[in-house]
C-alpha positions as CSV (number, residue, x, y, z in Angstrom):
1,X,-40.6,-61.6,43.1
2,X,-41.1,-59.4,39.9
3,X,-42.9,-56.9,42.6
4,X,-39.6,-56.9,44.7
5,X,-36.9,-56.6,41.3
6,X,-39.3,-53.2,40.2
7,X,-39.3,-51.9,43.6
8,X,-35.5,-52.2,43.6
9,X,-35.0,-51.2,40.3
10,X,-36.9,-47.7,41.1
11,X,-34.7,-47.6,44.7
12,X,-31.7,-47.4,42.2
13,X,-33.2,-45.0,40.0
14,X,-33.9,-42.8,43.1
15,X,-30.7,-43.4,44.4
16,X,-28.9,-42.2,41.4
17,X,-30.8,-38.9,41.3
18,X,-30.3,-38.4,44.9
19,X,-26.2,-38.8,44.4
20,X,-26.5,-36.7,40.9
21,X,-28.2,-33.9,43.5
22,X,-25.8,-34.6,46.4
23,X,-22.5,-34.2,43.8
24,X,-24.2,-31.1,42.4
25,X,-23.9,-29.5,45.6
26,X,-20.9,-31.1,46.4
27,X,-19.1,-29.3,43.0
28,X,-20.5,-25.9,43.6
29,X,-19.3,-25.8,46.9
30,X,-15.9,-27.0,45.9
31,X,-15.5,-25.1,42.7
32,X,-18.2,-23.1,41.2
33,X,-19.1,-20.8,44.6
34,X,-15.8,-19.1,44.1
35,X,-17.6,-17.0,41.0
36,X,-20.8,-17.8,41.1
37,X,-21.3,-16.4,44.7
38,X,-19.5,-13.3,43.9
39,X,-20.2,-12.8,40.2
40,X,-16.5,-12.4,39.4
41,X,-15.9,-12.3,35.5
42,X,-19.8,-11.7,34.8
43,X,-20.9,-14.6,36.2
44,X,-24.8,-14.7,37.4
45,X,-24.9,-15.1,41.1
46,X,-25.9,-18.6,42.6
47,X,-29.7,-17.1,43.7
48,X,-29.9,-14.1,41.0
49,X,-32.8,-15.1,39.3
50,X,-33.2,-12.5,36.4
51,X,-29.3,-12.8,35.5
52,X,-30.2,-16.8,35.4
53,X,-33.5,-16.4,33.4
54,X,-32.2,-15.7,30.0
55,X,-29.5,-18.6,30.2
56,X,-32.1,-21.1,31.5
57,X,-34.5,-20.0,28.7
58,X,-31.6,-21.2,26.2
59,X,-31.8,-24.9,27.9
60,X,-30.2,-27.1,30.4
61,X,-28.5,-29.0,27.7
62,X,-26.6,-25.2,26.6
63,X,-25.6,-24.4,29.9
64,X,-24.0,-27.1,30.2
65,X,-21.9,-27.3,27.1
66,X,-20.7,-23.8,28.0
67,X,-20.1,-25.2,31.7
68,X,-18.0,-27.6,29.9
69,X,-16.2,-26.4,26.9
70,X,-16.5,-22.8,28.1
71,X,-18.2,-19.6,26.6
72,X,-17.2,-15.8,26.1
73,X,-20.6,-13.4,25.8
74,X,-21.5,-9.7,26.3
75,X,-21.2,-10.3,30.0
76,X,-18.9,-12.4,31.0
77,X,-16.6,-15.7,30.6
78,X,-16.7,-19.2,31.8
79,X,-13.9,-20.5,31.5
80,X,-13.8,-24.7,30.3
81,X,-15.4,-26.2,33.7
82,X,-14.9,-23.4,35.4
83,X,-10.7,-23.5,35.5
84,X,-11.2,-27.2,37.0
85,X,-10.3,-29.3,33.9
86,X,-10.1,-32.3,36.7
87,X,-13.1,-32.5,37.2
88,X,-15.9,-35.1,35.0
89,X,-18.7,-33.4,32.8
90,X,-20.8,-35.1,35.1
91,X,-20.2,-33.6,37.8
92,X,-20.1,-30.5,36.0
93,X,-23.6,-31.2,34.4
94,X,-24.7,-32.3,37.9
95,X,-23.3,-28.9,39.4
96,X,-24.9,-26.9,36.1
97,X,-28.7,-28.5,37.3
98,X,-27.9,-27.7,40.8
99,X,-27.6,-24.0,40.3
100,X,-30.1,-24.3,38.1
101,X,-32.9,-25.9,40.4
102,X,-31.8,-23.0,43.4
103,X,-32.9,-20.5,41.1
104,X,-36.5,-22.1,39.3
């Protein structure tokens, strides 16, 4: 029985990650690809690796506060979650580590 509650226990876990992934996706398709696919207002591009590198090196946990409360640098603004104040900062943190896993 105590086999059967772990085994479940890690099916939720992997569950969970696999919904974090699938709204990832699911937010960048709805709301990010409409600058990040483009690069419109100095945004890196969804697969531009070198414009990415410099913003992963500051950590996930950065990008993600500028994803959320927004960010104005040498290059380019990002608006508070993109424009789409409706949306959760977990599904904006979700769609942050999905750009970020396309370009690692």
């Amino acid at each position: 029985m105590k086999k059967l509650m772990v085994v479940a226990s890690a099916l939720m876990v992997l569950g969970a990650v696999n919904v974090q992934a699938d709204e990832g996706e699911k937010t960048y398709k709805a709301a990010c690809f409409v600058c990040h696919d483009a690069g419109i207002a100095g945004s890196p591009k969804i697969d531009d690796k070198a414009a990415w590198a410099p913003r992963i090196a500051q950590g996930l946990s950065k990008l993600e506060e500028h994803a959320i409360k927004g960010f104005k640098g040498k290059t380019g603004v990002m608006p508070p979650k993109g424009g789409r104040v409706d949306l959760s900062d977990d599904v904006v943190k979700a769609a942050v580590k999905y750009m970020v896993d396309r370009v690692k």
